[in-house]
C-alpha positions in Angstrom: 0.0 0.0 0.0 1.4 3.7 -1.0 1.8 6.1 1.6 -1.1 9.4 0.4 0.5 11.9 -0.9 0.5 15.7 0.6 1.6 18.4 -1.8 2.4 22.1 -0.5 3.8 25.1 -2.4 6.6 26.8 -2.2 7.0 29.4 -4.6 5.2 30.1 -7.9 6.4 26.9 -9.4 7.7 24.8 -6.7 6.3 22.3 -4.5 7.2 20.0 -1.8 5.6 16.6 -2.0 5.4 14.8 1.5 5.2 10.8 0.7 5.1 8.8 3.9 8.5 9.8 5.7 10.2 10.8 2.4 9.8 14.4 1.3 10.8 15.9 -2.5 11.1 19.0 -3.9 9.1 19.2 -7.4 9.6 21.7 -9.9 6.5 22.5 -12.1 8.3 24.8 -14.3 9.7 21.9 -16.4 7.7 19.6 -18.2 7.6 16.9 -17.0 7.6 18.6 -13.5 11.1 17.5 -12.1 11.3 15.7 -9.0 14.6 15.4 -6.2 13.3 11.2 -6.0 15.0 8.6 -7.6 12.5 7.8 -10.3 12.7 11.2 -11.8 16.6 10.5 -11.7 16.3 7.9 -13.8 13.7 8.7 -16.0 14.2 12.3 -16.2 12.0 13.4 -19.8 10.3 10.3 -20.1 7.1 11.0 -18.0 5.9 12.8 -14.6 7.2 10.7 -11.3 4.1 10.3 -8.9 5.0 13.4 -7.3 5.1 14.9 -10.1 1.6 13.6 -11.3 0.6 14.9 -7.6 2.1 18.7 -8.3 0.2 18.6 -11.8 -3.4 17.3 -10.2 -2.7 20.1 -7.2 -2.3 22.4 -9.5 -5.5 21.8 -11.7 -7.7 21.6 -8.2 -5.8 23.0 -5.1 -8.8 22.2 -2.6 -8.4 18.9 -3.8 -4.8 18.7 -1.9 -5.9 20.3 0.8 -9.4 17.8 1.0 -7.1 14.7 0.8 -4.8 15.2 3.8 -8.1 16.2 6.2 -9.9 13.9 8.4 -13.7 13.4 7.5 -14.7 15.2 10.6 -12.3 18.5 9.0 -13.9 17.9 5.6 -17.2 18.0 7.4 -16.6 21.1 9.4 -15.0 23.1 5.7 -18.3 21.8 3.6 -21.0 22.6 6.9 -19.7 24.9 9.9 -23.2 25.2 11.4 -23.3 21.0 11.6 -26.5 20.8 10.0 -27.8 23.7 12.1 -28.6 25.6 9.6 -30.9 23.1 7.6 -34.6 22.2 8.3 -34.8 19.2 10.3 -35.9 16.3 8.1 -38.5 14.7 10.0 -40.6 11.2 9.2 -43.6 12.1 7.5 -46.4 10.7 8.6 -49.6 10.4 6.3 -53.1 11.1 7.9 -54.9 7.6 7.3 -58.2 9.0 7.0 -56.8 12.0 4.6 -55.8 8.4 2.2 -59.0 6.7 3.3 -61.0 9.0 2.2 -58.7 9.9 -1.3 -59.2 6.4 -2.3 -62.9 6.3 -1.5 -62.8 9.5 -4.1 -61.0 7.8 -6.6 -63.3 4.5 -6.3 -66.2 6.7 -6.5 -64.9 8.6 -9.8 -64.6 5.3 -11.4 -67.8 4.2 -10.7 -69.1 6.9 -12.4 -66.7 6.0 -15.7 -67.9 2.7 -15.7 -71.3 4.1 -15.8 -70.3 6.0 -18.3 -71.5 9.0 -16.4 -70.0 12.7 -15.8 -68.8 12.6 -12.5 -68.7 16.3 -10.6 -66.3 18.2 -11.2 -64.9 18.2 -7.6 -64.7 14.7 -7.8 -62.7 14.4 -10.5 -60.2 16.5 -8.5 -60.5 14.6 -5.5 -59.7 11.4 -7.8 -56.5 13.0 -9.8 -55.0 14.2 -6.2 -55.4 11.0 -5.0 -53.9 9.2 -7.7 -50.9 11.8 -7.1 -50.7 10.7 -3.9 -50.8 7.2 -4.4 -47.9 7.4 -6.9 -45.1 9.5 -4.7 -46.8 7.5 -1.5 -43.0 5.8 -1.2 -41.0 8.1 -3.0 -42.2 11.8 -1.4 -44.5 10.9 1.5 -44.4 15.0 2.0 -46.7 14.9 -1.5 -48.4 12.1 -1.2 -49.8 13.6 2.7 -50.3 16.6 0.6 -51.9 15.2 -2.3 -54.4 13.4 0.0 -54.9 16.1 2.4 -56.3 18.3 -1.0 -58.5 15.3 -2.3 -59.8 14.9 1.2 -60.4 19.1 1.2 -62.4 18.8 -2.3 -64.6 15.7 -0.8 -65.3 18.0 1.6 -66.4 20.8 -0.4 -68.5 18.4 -3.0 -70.7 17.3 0.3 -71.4 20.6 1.0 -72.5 21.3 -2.2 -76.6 21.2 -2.7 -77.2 17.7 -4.8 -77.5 18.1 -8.5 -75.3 21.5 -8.4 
């Protein structure tokens, strides 16, 4: 197993490249970057040593240097200071069984009246398309299926109130 590497600058084009206990001075000026370790030595113009390749990815993404040499809990504390304060708590949803019961019996109801070949109220019809939202995103977003249900449940509602044959 390779020791990680930890890359630092020095000046504008070189860096010293920490590996395990060994440390080498890369130059990024030269291309290949040119390394004080032994594989640069001996294959000098070939290709990059792995410092070198180390210098060249710091380069393109210096937070990634920095990222690689943190613990998770420092990674965690640079990508969310607040620790999650800051967000909404995400809570279990819990959907109102008699909001669903009552969506369903909507949605049975509107297909009565199709297979009567009938014209059911409009309110109905509503009822039956929020319940069918709900019933689709009932596992994926139980947020919008409880909503969904909640407004076919409101529109039931609202149809019983409504003087028969209006």
């Amino acid at each position: 197993m390779s020791a990680s590497l930890v890359v630092r600058p020095l000046d504008g084009a070189r860096y010293v490249v920490t590996s395990g206990d060994h440390t080498y001075t890369v130059d990024a000026s030269n291309n290949p970057p040119a390394c004080s370790c032994e594989a640069y030595r001996y294959f000098p113009k070939a290709r990059p040593c792995k410092h070198g390749h180390a210098v060249i990815s710091y380069r393109a993404e210096p937070v990634a240097g920095l990222l690689d040499v943190l613990t998770d809990d420092q990674v965690l504390d640079l990508v969310d200071p607040s620790y999650g304060d800051a967000y909404p708590p995400v809570g279990c949803v819990t959907i109102d069984p008699d909001d669903r019961a009552v969506a369903i019996v909507a949605l049975e109801q509107w297909g009565e009246y199709r297979r009567r070949k009938q014209k059911p109220p409009y309110l109905l019809w509503r009822a039956a398309c929020s319940a069918m939202a709900g019933l689709e995103c009932e596992r994926s977003d139980p947020r919008g299926a409880a909503a969904a249900f909640a407004v076919a449940r409101g529109m039931v509602t609202q149809l019983a109130q409504q003087p028969r044959g209006a």
